[in-house]
KOLDREN-338277 format. One record per atom (N, C-alpha, C): residue number from 1; atom name; x, y, z. Coordinates in steps of 0.001 Angstrom, whole numbers, plus 500000, padded with zeros to 6 digits. Each point is the difference from the previous one (the first is absolute). Layout:
BEGIN
- resi,name,x,y,z
- NUM,CA,X,Y,Z
...
//
This chain:
BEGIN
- resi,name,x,y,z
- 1,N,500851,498807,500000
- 1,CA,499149,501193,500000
- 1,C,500889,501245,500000
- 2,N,499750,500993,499198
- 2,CA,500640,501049,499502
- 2,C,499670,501052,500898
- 3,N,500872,501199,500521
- 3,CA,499614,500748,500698
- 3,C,498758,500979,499985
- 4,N,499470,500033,498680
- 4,CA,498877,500521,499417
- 4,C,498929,498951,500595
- 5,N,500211,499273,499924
- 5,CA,498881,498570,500426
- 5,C,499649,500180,501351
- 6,N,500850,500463,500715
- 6,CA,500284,499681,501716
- 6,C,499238,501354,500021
- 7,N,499959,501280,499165
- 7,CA,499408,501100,500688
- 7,C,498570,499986,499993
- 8,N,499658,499413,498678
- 8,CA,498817,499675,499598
- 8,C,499466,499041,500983
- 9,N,500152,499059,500734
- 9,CA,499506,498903,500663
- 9,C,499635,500665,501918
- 10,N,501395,500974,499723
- 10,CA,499909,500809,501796
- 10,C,498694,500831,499712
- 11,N,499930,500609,499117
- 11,CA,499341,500926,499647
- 11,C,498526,499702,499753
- 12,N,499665,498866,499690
- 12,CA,498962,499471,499745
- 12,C,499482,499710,501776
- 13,N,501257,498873,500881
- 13,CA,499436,499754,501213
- 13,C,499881,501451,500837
- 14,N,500727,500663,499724
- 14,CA,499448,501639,500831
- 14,C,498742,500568,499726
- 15,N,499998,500055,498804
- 15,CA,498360,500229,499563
- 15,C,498987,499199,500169
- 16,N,500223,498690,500048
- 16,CA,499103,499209,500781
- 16,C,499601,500384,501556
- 17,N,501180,500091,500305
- 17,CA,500031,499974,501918
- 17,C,500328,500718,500266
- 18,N,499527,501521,500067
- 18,CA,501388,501021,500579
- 18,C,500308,500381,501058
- 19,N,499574,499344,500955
- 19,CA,500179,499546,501506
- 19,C,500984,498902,500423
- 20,N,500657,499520,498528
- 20,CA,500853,498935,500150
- 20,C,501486,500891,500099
- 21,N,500759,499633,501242
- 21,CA,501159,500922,500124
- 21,C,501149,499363,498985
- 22,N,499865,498425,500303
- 22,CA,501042,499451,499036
- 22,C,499997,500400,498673
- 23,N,498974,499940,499143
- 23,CA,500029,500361,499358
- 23,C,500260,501017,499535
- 24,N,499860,501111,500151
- 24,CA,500701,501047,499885
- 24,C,501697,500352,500339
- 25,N,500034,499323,500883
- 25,CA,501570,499508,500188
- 25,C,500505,499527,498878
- 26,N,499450,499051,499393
- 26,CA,500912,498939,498818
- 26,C,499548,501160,499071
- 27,N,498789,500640,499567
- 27,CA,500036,501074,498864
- 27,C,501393,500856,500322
- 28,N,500303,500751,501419
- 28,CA,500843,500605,499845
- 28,C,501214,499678,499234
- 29,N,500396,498469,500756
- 29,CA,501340,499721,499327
- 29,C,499821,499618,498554
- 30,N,499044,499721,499638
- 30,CA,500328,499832,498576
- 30,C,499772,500927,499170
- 31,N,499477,501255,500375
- 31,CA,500275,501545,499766
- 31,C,501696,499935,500045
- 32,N,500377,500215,500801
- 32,CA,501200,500482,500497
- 32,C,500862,498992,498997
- 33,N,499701,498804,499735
- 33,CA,500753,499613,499081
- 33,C,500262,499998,498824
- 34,N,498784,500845,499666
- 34,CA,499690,500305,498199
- 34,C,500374,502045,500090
- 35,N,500486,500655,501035
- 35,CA,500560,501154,500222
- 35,C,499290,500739,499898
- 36,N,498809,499637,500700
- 36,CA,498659,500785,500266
- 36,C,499897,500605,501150
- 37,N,500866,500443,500382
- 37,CA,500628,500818,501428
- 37,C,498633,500240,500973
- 38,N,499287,501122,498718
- 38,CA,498993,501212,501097
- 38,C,498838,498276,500251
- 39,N,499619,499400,498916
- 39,CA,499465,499133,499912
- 39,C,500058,498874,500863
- 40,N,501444,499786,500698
- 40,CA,500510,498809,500714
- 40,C,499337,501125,501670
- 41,N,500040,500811,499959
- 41,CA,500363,501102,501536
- 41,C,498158,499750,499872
- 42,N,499130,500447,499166
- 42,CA,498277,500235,500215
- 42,C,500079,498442,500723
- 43,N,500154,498995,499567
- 43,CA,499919,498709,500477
- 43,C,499878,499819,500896
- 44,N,501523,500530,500689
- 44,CA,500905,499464,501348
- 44,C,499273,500757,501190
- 45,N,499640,501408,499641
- 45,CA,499224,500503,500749
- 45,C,498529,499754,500141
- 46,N,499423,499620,499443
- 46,CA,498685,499067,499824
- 46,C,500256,498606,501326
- 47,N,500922,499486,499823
- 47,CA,500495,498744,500688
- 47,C,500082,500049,501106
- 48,N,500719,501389,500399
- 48,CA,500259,500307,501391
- 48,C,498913,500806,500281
- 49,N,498760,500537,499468
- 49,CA,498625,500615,500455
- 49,C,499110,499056,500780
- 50,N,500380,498839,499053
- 50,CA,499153,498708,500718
- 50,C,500698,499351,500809
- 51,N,501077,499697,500497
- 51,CA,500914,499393,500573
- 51,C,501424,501087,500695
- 52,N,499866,500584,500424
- 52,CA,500519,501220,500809
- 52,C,501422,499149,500709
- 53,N,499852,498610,500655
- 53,CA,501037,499166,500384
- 53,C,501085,499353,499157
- 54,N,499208,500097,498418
- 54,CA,501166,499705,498850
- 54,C,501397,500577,500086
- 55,N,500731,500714,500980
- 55,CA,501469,500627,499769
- 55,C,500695,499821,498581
- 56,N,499530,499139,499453
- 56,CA,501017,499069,498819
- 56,C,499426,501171,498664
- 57,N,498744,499960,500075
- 57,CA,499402,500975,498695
- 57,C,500152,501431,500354
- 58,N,500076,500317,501373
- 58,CA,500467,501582,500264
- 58,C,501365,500329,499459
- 59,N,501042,498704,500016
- 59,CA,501254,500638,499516
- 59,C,500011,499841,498698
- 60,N,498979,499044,499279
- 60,CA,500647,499993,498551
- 60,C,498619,501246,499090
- 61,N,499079,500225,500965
- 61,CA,498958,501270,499431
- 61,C,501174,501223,500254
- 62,N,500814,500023,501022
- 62,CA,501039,501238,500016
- 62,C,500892,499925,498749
- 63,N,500710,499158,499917
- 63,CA,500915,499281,498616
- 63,C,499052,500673,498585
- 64,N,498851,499565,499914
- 64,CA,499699,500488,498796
- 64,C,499447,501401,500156
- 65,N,499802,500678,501060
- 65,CA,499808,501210,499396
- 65,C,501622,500861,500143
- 66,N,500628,499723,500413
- 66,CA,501210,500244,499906
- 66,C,500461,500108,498350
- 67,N,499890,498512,499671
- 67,CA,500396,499457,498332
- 67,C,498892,500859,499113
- 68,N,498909,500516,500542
- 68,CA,499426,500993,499191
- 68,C,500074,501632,500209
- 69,N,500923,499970,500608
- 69,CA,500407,501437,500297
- 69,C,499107,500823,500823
- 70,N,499262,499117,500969
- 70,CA,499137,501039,501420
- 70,C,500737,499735,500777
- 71,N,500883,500959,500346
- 71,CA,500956,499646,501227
- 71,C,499291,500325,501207
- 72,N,498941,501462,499930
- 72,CA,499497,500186,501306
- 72,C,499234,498715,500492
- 73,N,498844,499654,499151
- 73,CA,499339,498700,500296
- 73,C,501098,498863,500540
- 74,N,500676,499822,499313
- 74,CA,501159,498583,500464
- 74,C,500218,500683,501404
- 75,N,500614,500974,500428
- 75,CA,500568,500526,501210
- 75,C,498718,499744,501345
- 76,N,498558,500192,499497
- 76,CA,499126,500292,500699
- 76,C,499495,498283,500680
- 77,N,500404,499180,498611
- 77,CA,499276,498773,500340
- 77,C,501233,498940,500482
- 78,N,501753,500392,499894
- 78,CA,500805,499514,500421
- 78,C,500260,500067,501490
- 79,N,499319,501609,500616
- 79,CA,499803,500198,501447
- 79,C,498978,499214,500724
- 80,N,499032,500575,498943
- 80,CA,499109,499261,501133
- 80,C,500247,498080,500170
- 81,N,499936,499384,499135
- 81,CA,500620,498805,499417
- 81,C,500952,499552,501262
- 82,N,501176,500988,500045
- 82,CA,501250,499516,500849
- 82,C,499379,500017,501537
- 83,N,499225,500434,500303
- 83,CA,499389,500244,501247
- 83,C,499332,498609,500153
- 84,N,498881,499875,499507
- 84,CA,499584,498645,499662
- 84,C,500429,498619,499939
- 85,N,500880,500454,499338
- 85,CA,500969,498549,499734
- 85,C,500467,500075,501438
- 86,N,500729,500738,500728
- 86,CA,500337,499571,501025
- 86,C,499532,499141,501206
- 87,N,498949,501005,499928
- 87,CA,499158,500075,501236
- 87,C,498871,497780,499855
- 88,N,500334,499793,498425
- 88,CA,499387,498596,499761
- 88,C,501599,498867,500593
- 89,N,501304,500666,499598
- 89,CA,501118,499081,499879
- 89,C,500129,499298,498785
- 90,N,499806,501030,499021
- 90,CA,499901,500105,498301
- 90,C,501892,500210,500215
- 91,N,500767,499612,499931
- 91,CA,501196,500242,500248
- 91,C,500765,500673,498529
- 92,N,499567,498930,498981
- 92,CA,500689,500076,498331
- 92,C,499118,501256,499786
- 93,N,499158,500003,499876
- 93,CA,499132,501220,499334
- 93,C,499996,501269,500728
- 94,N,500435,499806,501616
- 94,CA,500172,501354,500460
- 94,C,501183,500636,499651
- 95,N,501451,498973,499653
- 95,CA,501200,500502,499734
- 95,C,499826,500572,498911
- 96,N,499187,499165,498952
- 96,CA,500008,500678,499106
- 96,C,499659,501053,499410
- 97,N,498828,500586,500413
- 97,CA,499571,501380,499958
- 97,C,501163,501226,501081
- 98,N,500078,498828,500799
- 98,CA,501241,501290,500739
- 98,C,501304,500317,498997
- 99,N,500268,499231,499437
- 99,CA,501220,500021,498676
- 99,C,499596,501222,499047
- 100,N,498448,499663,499560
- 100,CA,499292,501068,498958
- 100,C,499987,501208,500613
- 101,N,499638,500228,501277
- 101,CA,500012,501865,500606
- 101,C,501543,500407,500228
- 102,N,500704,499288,500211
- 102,CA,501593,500168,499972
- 102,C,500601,500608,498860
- 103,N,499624,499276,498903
- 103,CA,500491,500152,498505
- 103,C,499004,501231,499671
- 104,N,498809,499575,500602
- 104,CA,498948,501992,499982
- 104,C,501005,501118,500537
- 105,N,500392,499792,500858
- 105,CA,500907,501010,500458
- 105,C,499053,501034,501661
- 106,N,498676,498473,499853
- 106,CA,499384,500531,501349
- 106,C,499942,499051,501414
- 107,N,499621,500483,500943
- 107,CA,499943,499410,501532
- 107,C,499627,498647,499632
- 108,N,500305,498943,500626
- 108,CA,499189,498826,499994
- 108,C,499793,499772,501342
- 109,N,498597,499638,500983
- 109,CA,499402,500484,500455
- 109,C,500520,499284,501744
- 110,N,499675,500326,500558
- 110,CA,500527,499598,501491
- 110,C,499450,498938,500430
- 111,N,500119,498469,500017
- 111,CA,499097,499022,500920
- 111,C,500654,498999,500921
- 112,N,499406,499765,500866
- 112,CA,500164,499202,500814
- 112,C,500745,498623,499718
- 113,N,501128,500076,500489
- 113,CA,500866,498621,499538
- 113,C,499410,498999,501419
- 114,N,500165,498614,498920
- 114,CA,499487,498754,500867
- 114,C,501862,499359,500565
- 115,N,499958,500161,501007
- 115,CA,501610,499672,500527
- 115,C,499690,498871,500071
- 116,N,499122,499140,500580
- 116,CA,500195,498518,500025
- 116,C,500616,499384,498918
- 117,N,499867,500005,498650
- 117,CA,500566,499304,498857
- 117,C,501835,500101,500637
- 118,N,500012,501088,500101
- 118,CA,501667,500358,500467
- 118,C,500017,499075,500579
- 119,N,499634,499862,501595
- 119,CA,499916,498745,500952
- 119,C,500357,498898,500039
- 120,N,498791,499541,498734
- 120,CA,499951,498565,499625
- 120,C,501302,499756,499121
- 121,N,500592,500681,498865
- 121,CA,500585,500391,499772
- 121,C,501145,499491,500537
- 122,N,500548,500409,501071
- 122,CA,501193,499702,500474
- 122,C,500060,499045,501389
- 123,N,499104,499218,499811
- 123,CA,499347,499032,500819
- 123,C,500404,498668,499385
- 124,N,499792,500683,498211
- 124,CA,500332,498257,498664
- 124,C,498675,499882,499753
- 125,N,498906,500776,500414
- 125,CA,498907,499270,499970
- 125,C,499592,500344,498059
- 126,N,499147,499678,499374
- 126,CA,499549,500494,498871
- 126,C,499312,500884,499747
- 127,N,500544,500890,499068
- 127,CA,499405,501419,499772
- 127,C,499353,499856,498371
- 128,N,498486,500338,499958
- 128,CA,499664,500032,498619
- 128,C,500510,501076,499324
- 129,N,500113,500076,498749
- 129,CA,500910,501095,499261
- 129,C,498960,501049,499254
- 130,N,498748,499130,500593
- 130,CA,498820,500957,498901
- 130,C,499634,501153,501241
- 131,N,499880,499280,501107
- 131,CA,499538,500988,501239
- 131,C,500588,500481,501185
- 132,N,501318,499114,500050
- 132,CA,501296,500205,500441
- 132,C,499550,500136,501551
- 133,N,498710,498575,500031
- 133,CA,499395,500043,501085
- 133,C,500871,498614,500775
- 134,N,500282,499296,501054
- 134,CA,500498,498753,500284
- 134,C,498536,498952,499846
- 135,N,500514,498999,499576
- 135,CA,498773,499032,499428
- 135,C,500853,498308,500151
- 136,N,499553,499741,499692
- 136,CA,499979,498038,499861
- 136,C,500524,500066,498171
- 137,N,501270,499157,500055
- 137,CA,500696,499737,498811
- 137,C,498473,498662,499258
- 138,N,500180,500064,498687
- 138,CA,499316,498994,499661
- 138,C,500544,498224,500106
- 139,N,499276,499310,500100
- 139,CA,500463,498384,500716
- 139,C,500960,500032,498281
- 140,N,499392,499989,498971
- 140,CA,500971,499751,498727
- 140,C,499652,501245,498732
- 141,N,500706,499943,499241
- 141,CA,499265,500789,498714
- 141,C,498522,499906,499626
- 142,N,499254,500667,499209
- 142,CA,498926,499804,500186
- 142,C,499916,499726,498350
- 143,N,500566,500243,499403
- 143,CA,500885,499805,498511
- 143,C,500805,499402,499310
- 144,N,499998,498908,499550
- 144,CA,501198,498992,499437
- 144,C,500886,501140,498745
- 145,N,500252,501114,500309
- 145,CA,500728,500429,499576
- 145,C,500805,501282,500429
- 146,N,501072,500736,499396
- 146,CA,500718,501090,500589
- 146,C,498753,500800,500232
- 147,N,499127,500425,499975
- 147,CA,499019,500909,500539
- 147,C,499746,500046,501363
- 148,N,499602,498421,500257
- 148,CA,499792,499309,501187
- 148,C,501122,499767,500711
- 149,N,500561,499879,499675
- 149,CA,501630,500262,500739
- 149,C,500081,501260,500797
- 150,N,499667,500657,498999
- 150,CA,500279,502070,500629
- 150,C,498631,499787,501125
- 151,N,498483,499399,499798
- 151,CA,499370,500716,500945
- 151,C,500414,499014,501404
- 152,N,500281,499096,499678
- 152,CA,500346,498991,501312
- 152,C,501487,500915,500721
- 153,N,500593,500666,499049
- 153,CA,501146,500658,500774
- 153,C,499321,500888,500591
- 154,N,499640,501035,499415
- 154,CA,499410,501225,499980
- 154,C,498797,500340,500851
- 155,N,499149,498858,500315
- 155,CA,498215,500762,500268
- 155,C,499264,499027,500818
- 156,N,499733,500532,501474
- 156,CA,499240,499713,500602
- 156,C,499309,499032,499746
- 157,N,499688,498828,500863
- 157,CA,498744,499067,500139
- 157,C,499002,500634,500325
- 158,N,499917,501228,500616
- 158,CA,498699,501019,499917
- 158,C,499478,500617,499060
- 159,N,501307,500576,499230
- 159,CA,499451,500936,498526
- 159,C,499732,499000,499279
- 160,N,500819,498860,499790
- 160,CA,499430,498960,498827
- 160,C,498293,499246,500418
- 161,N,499542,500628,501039
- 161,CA,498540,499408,500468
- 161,C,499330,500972,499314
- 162,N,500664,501199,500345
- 162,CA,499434,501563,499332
- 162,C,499220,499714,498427
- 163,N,502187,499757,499878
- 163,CA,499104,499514,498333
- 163,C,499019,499022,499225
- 164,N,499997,498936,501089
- 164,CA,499207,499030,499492
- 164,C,498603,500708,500094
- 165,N,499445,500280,500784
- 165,CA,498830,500808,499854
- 165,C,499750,501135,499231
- 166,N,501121,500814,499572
- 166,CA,499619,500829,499055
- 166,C,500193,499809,498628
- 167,N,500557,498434,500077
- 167,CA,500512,499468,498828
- 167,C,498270,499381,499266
- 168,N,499266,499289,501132
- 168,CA,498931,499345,499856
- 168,C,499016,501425,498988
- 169,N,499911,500918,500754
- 169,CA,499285,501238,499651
- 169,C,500783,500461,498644
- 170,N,501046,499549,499662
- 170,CA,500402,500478,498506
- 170,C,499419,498904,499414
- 171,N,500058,498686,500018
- 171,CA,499424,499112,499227
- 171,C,498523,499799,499599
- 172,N,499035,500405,501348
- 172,CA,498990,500437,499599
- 172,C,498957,501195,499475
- 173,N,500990,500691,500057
- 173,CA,499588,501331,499302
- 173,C,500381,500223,498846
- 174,N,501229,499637,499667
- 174,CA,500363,500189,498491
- 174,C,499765,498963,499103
- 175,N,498829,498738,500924
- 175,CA,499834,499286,499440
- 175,C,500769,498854,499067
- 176,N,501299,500145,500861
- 176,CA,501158,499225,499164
- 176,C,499691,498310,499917
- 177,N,500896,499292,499070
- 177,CA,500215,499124,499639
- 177,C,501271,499039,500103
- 178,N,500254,499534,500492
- 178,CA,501433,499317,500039
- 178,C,500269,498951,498748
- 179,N,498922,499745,498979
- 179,CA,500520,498969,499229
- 179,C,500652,501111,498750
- 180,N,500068,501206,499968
- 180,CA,500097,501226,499433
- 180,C,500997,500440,500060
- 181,N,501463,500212,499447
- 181,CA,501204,500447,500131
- 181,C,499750,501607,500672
- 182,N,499109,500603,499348
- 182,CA,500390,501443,499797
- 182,C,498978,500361,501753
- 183,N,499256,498915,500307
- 183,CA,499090,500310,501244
- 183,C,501286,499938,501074
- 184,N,500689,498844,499867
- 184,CA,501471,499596,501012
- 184,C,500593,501392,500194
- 185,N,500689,500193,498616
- 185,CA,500428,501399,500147
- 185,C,499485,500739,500776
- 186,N,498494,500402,499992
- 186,CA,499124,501116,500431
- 186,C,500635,499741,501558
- 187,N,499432,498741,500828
- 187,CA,500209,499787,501530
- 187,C,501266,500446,499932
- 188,N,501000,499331,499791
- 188,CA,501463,500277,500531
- 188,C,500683,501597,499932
- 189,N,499150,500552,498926
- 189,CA,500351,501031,500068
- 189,C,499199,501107,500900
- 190,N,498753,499913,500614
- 190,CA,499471,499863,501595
- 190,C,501090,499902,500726
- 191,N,500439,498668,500059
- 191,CA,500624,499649,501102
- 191,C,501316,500782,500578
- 192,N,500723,500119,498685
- 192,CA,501304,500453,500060
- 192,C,499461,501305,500502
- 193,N,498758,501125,499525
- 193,CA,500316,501269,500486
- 193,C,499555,499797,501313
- 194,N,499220,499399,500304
- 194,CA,499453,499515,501542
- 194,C,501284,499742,500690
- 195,N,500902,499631,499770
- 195,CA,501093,499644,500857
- 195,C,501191,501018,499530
- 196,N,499643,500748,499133
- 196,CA,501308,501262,500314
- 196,C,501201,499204,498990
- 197,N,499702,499335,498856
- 197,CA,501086,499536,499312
- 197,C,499770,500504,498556
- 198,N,501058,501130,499602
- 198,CA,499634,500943,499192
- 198,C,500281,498996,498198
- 199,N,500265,500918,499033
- 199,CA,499828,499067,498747
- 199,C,501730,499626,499858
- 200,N,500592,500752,500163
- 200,CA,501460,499921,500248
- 200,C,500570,498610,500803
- 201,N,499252,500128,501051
- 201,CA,500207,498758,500460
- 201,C,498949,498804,499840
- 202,N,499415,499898,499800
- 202,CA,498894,499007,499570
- 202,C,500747,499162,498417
- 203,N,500665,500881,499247
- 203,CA,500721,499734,498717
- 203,C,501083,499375,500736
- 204,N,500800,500784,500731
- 204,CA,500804,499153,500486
- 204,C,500297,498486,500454
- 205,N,498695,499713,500907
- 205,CA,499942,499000,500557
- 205,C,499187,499091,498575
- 206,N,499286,500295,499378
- 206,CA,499814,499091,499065
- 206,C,500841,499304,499205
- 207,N,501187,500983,499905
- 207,CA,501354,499547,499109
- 207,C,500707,498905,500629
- 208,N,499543,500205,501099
- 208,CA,501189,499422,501386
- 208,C,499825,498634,500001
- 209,N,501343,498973,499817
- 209,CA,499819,498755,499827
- 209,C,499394,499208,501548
- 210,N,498728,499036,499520
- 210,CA,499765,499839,501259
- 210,C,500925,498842,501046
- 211,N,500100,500232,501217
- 211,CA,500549,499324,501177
- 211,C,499425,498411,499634
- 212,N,501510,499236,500042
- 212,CA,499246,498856,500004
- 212,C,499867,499394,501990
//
C-alpha cells in the first residue's frame, strides 16, 4: 500500500469516526510522511483534543507545525506538551519537546523531577527508558527479534502492560488485520511510537542481525 493509499484509508476511518483518536494519529503520520506538514499538525492536534494523555502526538503535532513553519504554534503546544508529558512520566516525548524549545531559543518549562528513578537507579534496580520510572525488567523478550531484544532491555513490565492495552485499542479501532502485511506495519508502528523508539532507530534495529 502506497502512501497515497494509507491517506485515503486514515482519512476515510476519521471521517467515519471522528471521535476515533487513533485514527487521526495514523492520518497524522501518514500526512507527515507524504510532507503534508500543516496537514500532519491538524491531525495530531485533533488526537490530542480527544486524548489530551497522548504526549507522543503532542510532540510530533509540535514537529509538524514546526516543519510547516508555525513556530509560535509549535512553541505553544511544545510547552504545554512538556508540562504534560511530565507530570504523566512521558519521559521520550517530554525530552523531546524540551530539545524543540531549546533549539526555539525559549524557556522549557520548570517541573517536578521524580528522584526515585535516581534511587532505584543506583540501587541496580531497573529503570524503564520510556518513563525513567523504576519497574520490573521483562521475564524474556517479548519479540523473537532485535526489536524485542531492545524492549526486554529497555522497558518496563509495567509500560509493556501499558502497551498491551493500548495496543488492543489500536487493533480495534483501526480495525487492523494481522493476515495483512501493511496492517502489521500499522501496529508496530503504534508500538514503536508508544514506546519512544524513533524511525532512526526502529531502522536500526531492523537491520540489526538477530541474537541467536
Amino acid at each position: 500500500m502506497d502512501i497515497e493509499q494509507r491517506i485515503a484509508q486514515f482519512e476515510n476511518m476519521a471521517q467515519a469516526d471522528p471521535d476515533n483518536d487513533m485514527a487521526h494519529f495514523s492520518l497524522g503520520g501518514a500526512y507527515a510522511q507524504a510532507d503534508r506538514h500543516a496537514d500532519a499538525a491538524r491531525a495530531y492536534l485533533r488526537c490530542v483534543e480527544l486524548n489530551p494523555d497522548m504526549s507522543k502526538a503532542r510532540q510530533l503535532a509540535a514537529a509538524s507545525l514546526l516543519a510547516s513553519g508555525e513556530t509560535e504554534k509549535a512553541a505553544e503546544v511544545c510547552t504545554e506538551g512538556y508540562a504534560a508529558a511530565a507530570e504523566r512520566g512521558d519521559r521520550m516525548p517530554q525530552r523531546a519537546m524540551g530539545e524543540m524549545l531549546e533549539k526555539l531559543g525559549l524557556p522549557v518549562p520548570e517541573v517536578e523531577t521524580k528522584a526515585p528513578a535516581a534511587g532505584a537507579a543506583a540501587a541496580g534496580g531497573f529503570i524503564c527508558q520510556r518513563t525513567g520510572r523504576p519497574g520490573t525488567q521483562l521475564p524474556d523478550p517479548p519479540l523473537r527479534n532485535p526489536l524485542g531484544q531492545w524492549i526486554y532491555e529497555n522497558i518496563s513490565t509495567e509500560t509493556w502492560r501499558d502497551w498491551i492495552g493500548q495496543g488492543t485499542k489500536v487493533i480495534n479501532e483501526l480495525r487492523l488485520d494481522f493476515s495483512r502485511d501493511e496492517d502489521q506495519e500499522v501496529y508496530e508502528q503504534h508500538m514503536c511510537e508508544f514506546l519512544g523508539i524513533d524511525a532512526a532507530m526502529r531502522e536500526k534495529l531492523t537491520k540489526s542481525p538477530q541474537r541467536q
